[in-house]
PyMOL Python script that loads the backbone (N, CA, C, O; Angstrom):
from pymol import cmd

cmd.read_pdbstr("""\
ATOM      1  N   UNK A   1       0.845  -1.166   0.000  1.00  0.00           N
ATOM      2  CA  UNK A   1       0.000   0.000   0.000  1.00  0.00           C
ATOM      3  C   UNK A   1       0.896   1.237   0.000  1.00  0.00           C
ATOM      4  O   UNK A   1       1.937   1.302   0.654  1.00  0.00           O
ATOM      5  N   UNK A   2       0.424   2.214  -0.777  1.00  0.00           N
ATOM      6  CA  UNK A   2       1.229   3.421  -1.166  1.00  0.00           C
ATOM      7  C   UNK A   2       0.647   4.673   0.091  1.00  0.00           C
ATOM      8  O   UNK A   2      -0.409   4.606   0.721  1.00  0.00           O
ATOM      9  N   UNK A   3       1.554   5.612   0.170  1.00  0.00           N
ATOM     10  CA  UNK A   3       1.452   6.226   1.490  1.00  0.00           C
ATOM     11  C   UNK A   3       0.080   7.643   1.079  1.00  0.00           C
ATOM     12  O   UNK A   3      -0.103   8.194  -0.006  1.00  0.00           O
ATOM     13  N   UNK A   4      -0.283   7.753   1.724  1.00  0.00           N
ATOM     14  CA  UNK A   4      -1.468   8.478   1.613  1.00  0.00           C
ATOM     15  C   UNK A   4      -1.091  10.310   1.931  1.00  0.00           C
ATOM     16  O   UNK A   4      -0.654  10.665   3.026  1.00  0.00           O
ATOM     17  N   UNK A   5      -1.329  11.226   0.883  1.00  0.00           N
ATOM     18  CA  UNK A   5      -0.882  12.540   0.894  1.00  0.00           C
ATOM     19  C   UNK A   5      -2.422  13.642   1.254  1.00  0.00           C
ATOM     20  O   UNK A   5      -3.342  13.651   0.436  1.00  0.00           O
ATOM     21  N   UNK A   6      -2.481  14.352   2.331  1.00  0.00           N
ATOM     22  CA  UNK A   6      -3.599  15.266   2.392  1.00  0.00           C
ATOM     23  C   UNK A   6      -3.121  16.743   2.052  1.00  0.00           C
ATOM     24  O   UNK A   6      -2.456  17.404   2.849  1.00  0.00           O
ATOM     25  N   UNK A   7      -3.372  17.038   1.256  1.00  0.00           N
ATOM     26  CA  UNK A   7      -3.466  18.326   0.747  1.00  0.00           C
ATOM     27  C   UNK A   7      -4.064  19.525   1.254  1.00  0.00           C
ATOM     28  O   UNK A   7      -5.292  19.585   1.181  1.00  0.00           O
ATOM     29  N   UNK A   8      -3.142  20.960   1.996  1.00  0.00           N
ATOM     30  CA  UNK A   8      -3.558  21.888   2.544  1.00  0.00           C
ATOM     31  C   UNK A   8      -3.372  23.191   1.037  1.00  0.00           C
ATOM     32  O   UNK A   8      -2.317  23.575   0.534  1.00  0.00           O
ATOM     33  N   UNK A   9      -4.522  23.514   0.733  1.00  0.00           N
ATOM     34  CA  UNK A   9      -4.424  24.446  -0.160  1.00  0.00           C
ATOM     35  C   UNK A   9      -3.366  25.966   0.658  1.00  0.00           C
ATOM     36  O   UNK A   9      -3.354  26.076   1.884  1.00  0.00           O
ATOM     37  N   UNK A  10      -2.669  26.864  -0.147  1.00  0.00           N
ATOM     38  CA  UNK A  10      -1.914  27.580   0.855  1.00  0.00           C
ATOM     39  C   UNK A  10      -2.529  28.233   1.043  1.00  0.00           C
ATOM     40  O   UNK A  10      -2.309  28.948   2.021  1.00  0.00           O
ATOM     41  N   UNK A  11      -3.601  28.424   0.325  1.00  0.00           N
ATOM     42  CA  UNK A  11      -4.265  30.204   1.236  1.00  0.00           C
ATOM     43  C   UNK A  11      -5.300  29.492   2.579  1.00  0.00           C
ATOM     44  O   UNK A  11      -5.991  30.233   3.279  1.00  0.00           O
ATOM     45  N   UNK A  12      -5.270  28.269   2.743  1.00  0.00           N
ATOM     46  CA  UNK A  12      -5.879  27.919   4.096  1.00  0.00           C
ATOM     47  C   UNK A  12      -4.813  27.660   5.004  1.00  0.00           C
ATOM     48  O   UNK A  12      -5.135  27.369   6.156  1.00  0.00           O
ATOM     49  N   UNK A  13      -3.849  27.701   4.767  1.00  0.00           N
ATOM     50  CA  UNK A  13      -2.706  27.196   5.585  1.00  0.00           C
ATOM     51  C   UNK A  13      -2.494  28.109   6.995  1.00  0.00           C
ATOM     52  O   UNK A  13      -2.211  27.675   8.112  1.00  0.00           O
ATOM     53  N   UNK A  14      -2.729  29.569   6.570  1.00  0.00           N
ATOM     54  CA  UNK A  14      -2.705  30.394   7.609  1.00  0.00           C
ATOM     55  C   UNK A  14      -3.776  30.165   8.972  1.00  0.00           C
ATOM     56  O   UNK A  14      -3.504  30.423  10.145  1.00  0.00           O
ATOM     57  N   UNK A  15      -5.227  29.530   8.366  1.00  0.00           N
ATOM     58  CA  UNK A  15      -6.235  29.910   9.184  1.00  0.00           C
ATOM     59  C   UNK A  15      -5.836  28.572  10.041  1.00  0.00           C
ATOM     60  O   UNK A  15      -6.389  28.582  11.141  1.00  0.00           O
ATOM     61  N   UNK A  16      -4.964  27.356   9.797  1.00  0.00           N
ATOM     62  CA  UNK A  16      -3.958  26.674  11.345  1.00  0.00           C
ATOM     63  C   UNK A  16      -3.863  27.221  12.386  1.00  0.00           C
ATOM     64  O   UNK A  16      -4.244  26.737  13.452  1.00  0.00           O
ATOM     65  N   UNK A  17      -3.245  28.513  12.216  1.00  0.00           N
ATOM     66  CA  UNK A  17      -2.294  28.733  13.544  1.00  0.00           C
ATOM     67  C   UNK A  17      -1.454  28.321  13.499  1.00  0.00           C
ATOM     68  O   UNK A  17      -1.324  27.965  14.670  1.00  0.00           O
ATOM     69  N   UNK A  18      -0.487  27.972  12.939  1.00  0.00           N
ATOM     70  CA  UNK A  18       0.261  27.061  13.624  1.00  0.00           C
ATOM     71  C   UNK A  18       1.520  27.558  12.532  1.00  0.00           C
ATOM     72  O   UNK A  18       1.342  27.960  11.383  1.00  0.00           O
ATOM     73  N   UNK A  19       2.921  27.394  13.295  1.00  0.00           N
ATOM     74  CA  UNK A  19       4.254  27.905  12.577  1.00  0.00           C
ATOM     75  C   UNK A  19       4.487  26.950  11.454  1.00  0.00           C
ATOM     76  O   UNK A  19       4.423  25.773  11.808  1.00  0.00           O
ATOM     77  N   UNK A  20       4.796  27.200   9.914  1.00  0.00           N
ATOM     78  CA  UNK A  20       5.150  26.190   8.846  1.00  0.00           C
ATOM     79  C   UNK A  20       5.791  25.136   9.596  1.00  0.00           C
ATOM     80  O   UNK A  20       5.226  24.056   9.424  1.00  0.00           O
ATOM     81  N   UNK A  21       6.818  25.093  10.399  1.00  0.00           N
ATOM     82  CA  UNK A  21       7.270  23.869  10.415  1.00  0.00           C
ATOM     83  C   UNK A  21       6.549  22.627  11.426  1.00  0.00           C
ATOM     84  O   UNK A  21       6.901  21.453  11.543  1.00  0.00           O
ATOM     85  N   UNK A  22       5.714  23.164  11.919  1.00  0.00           N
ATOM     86  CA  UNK A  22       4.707  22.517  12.646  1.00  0.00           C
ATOM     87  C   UNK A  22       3.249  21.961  11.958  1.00  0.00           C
ATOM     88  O   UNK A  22       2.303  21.570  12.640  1.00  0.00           O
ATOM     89  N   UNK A  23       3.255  21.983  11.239  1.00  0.00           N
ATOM     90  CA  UNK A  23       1.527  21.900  10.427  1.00  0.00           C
ATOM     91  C   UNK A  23       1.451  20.256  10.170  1.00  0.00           C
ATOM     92  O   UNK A  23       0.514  19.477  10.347  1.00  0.00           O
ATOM     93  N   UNK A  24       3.047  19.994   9.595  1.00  0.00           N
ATOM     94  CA  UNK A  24       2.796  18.467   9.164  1.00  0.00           C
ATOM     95  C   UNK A  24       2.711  17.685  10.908  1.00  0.00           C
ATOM     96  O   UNK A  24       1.621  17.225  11.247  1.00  0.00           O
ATOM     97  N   UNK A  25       3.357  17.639  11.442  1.00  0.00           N
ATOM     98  CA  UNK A  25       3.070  17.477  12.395  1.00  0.00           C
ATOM     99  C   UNK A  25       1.836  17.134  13.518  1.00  0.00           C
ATOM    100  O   UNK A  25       1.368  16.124  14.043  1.00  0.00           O
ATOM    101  N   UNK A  26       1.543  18.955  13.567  1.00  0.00           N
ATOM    102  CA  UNK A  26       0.016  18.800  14.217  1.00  0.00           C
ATOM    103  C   UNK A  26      -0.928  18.145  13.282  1.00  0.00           C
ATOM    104  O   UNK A  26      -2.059  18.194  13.764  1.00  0.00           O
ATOM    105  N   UNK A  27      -0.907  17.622  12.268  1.00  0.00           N
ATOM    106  CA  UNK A  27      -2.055  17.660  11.155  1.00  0.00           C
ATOM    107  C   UNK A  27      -1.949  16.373  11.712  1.00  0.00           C
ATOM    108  O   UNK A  27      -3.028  16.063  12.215  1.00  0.00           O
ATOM    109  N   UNK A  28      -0.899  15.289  11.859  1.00  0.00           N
ATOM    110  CA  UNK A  28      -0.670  13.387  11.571  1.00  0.00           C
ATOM    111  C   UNK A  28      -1.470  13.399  13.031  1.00  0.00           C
ATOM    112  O   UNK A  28      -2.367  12.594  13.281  1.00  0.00           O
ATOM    113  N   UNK A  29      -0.934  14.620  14.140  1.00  0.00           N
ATOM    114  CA  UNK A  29      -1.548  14.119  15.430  1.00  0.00           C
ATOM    115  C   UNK A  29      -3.032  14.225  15.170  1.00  0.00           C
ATOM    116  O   UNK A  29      -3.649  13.349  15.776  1.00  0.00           O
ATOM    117  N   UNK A  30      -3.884  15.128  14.368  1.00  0.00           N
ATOM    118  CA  UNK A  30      -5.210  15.643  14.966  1.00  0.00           C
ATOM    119  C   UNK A  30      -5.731  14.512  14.115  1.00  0.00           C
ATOM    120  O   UNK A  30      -6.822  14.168  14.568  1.00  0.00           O
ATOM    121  N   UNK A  31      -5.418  13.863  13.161  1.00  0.00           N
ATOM    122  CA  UNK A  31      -5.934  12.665  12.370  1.00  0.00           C
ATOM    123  C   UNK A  31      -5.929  11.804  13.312  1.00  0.00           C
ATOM    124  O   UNK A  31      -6.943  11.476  13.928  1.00  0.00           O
ATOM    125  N   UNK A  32      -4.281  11.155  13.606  1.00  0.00           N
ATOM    126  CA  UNK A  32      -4.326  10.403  14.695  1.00  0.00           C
ATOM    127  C   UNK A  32      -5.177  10.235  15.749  1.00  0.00           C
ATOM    128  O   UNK A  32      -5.456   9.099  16.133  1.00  0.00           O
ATOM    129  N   UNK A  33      -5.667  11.295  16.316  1.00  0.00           N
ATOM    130  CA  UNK A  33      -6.421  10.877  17.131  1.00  0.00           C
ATOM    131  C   UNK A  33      -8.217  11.085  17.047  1.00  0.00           C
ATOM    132  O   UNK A  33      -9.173  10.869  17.791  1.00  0.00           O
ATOM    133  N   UNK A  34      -7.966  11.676  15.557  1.00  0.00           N
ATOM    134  CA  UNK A  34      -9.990  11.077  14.845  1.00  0.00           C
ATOM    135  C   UNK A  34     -10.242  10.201  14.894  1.00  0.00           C
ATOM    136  O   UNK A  34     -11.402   9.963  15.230  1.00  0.00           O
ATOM    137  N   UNK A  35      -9.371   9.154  14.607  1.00  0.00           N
ATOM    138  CA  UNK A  35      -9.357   8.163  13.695  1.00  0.00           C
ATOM    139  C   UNK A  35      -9.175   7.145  14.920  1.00  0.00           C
ATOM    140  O   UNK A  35      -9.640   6.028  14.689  1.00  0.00           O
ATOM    141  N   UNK A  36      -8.548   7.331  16.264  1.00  0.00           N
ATOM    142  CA  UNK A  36      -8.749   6.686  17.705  1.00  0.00           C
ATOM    143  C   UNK A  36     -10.087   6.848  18.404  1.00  0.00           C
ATOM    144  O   UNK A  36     -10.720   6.119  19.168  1.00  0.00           O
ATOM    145  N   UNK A  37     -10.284   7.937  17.934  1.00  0.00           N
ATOM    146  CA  UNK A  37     -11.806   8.492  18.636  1.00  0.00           C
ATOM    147  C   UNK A  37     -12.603   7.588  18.224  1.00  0.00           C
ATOM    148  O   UNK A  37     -13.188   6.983  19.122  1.00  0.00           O
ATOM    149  N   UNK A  38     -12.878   7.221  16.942  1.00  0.00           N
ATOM    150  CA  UNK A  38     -13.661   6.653  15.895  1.00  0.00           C
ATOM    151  C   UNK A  38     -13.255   5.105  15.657  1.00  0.00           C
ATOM    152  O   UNK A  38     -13.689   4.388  14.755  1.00  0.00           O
ATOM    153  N   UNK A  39     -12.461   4.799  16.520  1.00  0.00           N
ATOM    154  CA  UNK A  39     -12.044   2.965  16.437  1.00  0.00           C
ATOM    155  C   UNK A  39     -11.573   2.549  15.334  1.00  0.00           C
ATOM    156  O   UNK A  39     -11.436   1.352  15.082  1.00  0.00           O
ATOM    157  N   UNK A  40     -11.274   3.478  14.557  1.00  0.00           N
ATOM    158  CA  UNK A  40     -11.008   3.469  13.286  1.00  0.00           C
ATOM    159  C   UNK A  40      -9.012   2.609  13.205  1.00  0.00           C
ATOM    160  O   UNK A  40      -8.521   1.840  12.378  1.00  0.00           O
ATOM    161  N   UNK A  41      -8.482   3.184  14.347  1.00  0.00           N
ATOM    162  CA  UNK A  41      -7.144   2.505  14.668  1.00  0.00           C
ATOM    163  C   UNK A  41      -7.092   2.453  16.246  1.00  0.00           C
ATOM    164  O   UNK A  41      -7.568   3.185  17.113  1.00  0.00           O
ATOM    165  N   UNK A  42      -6.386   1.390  16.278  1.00  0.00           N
ATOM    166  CA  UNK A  42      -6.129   1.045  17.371  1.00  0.00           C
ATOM    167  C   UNK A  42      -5.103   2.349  18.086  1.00  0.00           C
ATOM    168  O   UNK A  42      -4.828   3.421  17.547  1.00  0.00           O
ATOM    169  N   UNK A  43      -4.567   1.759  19.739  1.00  0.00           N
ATOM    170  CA  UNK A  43      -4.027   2.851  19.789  1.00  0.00           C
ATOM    171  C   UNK A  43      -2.640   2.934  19.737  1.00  0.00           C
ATOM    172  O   UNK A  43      -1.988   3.978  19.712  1.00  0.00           O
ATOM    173  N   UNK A  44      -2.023   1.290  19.717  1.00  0.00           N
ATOM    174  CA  UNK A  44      -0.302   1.603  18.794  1.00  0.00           C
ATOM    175  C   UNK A  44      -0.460   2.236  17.244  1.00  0.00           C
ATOM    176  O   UNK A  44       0.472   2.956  16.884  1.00  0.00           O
ATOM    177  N   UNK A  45      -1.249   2.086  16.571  1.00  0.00           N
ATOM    178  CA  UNK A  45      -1.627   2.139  15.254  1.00  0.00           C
ATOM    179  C   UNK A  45      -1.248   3.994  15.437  1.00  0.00           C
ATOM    180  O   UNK A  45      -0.207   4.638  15.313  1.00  0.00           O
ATOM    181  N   UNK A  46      -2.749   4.390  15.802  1.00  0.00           N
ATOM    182  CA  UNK A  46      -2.427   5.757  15.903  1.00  0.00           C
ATOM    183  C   UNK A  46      -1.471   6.516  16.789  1.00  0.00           C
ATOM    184  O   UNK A  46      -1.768   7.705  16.904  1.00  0.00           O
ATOM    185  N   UNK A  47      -0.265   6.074  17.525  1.00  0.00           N
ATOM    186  CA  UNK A  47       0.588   6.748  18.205  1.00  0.00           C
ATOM    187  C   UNK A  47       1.328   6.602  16.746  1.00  0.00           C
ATOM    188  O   UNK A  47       1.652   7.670  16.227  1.00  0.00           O
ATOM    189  N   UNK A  48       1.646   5.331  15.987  1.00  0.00           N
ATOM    190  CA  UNK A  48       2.549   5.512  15.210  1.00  0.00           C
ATOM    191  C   UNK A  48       2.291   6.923  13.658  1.00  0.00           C
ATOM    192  O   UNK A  48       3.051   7.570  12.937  1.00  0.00           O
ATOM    193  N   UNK A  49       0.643   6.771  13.843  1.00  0.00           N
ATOM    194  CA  UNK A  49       0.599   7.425  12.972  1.00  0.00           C
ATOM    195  C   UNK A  49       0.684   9.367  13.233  1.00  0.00           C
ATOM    196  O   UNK A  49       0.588  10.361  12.513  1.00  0.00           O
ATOM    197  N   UNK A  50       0.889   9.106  14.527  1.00  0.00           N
ATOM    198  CA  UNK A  50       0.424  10.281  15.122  1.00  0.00           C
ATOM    199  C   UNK A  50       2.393  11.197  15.381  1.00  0.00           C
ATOM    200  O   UNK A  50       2.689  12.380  15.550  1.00  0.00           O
ATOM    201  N   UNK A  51       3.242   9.975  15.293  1.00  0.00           N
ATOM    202  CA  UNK A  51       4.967  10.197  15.259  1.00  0.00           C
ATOM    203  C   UNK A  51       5.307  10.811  16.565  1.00  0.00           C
ATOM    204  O   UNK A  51       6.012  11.749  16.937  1.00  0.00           O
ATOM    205  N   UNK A  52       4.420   9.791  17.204  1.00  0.00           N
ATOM    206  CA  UNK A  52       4.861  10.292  18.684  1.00  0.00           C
ATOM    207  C   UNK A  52       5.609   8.706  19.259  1.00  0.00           C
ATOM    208  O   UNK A  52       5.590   7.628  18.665  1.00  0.00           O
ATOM    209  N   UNK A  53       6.358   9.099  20.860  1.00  0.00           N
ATOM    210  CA  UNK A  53       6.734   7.912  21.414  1.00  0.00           C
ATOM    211  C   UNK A  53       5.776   7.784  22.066  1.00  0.00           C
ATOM    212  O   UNK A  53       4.993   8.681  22.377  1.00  0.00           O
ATOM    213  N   UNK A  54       5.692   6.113  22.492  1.00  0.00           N
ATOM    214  CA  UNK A  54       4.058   5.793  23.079  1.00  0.00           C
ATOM    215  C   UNK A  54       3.647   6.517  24.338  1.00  0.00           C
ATOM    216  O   UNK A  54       2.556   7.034  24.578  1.00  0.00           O
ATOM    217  N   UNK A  55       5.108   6.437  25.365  1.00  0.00           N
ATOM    218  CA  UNK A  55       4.572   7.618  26.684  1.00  0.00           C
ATOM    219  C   UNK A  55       3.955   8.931  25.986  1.00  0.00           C
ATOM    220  O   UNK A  55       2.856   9.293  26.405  1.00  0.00           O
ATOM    221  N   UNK A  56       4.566   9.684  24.952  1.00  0.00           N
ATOM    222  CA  UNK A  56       3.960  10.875  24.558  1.00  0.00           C
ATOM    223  C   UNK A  56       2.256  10.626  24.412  1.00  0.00           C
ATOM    224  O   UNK A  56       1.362  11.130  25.092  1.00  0.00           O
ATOM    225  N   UNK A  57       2.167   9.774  23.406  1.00  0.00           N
ATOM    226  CA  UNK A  57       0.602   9.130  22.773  1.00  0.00           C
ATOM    227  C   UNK A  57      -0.460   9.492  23.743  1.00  0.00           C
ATOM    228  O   UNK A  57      -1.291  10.400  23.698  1.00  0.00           O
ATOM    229  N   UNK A  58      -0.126   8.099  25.088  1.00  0.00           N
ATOM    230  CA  UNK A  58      -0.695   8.298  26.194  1.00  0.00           C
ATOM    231  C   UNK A  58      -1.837   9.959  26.848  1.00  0.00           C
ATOM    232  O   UNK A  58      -3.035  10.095  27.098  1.00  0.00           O
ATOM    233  N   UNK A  59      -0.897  10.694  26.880  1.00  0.00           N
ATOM    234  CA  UNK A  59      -1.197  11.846  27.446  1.00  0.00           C
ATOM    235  C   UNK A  59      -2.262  12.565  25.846  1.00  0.00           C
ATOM    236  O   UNK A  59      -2.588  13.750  25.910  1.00  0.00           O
ATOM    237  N   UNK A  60      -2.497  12.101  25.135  1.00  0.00           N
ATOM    238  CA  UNK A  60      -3.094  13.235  24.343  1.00  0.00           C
ATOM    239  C   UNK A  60      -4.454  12.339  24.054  1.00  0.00           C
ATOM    240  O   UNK A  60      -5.270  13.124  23.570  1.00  0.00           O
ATOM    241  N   UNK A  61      -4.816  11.514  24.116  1.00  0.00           N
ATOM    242  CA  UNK A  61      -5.974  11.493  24.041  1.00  0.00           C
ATOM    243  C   UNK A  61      -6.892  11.754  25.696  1.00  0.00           C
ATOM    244  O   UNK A  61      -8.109  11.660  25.859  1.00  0.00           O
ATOM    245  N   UNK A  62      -5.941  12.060  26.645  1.00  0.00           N
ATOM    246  CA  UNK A  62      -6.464  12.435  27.990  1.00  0.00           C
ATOM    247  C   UNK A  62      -6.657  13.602  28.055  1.00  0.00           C
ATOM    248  O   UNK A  62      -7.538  14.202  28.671  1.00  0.00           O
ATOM    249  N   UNK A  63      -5.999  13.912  27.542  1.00  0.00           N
ATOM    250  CA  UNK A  63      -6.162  15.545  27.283  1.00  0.00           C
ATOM    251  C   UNK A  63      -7.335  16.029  26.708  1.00  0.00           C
ATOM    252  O   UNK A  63      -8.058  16.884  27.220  1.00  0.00           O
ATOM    253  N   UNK A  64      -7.557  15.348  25.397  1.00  0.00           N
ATOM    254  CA  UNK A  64      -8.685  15.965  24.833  1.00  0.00           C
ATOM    255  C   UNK A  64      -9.891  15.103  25.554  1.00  0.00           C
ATOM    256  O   UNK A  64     -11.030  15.538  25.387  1.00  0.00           O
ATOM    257  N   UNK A  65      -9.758  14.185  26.162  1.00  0.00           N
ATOM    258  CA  UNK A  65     -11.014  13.675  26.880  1.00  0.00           C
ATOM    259  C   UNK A  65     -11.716  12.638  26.004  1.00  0.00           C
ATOM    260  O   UNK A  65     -12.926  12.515  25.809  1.00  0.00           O
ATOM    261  N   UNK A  66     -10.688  11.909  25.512  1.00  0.00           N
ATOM    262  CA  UNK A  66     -11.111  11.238  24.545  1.00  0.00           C
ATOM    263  C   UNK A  66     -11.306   9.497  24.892  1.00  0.00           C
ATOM    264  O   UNK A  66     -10.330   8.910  24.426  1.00  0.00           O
ATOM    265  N   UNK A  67     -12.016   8.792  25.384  1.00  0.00           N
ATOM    266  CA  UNK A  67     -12.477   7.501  25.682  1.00  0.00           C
ATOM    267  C   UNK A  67     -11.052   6.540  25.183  1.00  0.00           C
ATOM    268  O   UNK A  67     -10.653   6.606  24.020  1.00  0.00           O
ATOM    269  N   UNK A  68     -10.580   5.935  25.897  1.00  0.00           N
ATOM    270  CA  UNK A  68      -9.314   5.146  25.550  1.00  0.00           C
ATOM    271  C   UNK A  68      -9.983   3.403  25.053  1.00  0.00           C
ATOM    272  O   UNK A  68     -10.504   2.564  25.788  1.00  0.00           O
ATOM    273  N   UNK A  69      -9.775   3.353  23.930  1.00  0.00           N
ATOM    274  CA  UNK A  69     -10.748   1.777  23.510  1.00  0.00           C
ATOM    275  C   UNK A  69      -9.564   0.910  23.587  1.00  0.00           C
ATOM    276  O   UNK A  69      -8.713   0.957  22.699  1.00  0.00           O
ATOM    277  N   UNK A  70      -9.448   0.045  24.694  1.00  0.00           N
ATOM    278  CA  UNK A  70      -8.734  -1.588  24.800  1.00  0.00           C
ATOM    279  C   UNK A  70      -9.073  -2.562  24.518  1.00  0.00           C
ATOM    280  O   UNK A  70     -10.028  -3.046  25.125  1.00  0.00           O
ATOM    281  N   UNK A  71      -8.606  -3.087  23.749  1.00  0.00           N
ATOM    282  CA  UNK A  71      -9.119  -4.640  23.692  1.00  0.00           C
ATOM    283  C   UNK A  71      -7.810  -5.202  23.636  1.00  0.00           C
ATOM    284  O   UNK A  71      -6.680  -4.715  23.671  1.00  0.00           O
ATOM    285  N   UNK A  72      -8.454  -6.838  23.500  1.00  0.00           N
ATOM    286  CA  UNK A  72      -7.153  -7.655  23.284  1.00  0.00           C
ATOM    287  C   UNK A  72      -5.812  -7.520  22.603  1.00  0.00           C
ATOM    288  O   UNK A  72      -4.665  -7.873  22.878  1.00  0.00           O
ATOM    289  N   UNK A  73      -6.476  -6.784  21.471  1.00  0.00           N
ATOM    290  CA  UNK A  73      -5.148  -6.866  20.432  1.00  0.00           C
ATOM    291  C   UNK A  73      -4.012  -5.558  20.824  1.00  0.00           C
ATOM    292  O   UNK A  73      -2.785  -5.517  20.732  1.00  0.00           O
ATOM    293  N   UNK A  74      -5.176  -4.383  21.365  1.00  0.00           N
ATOM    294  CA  UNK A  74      -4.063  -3.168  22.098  1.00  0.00           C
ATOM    295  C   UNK A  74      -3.283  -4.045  23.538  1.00  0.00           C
ATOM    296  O   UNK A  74      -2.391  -3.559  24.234  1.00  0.00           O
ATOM    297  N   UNK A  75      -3.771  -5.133  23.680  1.00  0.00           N
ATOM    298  CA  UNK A  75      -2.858  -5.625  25.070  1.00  0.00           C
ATOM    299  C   UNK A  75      -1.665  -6.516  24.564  1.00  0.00           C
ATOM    300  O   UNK A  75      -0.765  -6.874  25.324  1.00  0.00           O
ATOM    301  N   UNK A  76      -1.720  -6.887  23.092  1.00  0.00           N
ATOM    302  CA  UNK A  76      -0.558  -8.112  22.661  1.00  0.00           C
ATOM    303  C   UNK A  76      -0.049  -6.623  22.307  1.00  0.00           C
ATOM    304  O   UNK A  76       0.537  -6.337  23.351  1.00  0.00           O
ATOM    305  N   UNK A  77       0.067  -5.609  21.538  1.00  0.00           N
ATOM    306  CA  UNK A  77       0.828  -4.639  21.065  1.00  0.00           C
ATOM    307  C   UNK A  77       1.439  -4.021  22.675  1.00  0.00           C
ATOM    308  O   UNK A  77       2.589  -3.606  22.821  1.00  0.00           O
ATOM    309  N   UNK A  78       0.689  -4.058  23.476  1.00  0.00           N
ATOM    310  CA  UNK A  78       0.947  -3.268  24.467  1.00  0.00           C
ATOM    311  C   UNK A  78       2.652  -4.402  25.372  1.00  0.00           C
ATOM    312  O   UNK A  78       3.738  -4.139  25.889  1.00  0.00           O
ATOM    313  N   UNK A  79       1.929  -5.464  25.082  1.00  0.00           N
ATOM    314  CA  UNK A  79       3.317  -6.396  25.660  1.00  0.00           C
ATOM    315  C   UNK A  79       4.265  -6.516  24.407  1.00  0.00           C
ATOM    316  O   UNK A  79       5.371  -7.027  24.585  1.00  0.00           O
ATOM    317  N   UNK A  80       3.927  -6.105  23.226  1.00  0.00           N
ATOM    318  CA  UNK A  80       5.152  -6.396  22.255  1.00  0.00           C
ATOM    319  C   UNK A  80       5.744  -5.331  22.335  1.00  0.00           C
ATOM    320  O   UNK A  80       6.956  -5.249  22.138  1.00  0.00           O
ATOM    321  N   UNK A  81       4.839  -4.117  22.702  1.00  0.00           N
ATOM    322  CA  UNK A  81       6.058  -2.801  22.641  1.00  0.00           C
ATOM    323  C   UNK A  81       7.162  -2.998  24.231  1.00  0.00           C
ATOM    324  O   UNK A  81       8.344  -2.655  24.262  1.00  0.00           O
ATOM    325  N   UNK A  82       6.593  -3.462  25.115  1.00  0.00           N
ATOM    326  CA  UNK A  82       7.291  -4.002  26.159  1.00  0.00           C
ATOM    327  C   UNK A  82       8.264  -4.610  26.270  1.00  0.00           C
ATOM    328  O   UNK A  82       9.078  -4.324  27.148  1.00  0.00           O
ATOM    329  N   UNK A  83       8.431  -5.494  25.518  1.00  0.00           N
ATOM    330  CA  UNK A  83       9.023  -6.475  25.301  1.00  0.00           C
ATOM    331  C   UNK A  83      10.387  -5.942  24.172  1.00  0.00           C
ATOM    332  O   UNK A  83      11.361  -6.684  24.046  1.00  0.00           O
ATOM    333  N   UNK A  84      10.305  -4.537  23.370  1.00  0.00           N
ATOM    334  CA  UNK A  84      10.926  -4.241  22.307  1.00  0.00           C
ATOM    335  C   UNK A  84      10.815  -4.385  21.369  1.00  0.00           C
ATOM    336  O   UNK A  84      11.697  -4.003  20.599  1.00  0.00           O
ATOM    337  N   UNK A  85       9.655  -5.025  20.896  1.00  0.00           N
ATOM    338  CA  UNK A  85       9.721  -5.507  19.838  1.00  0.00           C
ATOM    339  C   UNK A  85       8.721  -4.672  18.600  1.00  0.00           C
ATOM    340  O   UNK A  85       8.652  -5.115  17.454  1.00  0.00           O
ATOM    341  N   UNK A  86       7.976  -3.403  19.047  1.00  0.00           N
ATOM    342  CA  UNK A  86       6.893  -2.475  18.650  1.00  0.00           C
ATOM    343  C   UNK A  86       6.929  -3.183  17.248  1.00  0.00           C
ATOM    344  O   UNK A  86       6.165  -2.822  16.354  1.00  0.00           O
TER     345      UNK A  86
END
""", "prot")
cmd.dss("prot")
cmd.show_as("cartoon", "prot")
cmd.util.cbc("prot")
cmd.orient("prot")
């Protein structure tokens, strides 16, 4: 599977907030964590997609108050990242 590109037209780029070198960035996190909200990825899935380390991950969907979904398969990822082996 080929990597997926979202397109910010530039004259919306300003209404971010946010400094150019930060946009790609905040953009992978605020997906990242739609797309957790929405069960849509798990939550190693979206830390990775989100280019954070997993302690970082942790803290941002608490932040926004966002329901943390566990199941089995976040508990084998959760012992494989343990283990070293992410």
């Amino acid at each position: 599977m080929s990597d997926v590109t979202i397109m910010v037209p530039h004259d919306k780029r300003p209404a971010l907030r946010l400094p150019p070198d930060a946009i790609q960035a905040a953009l992978q996190q605020e997906l990242a964590l739609a797309l957790y909200q929405r069960c849509i990825l798990s939550s190693g899935k979206a830390c990775a997609l989100a280019g954070v380390k997993r302690w970082e991950w942790e803290a941002l969907p608490g932040a926004r108050r966002i329901l943390r979904h566990y199941a089995d398969e976040d508990l084998d990822q959760d012992i494989a990242y343990a283990a070293g082996g992410q």
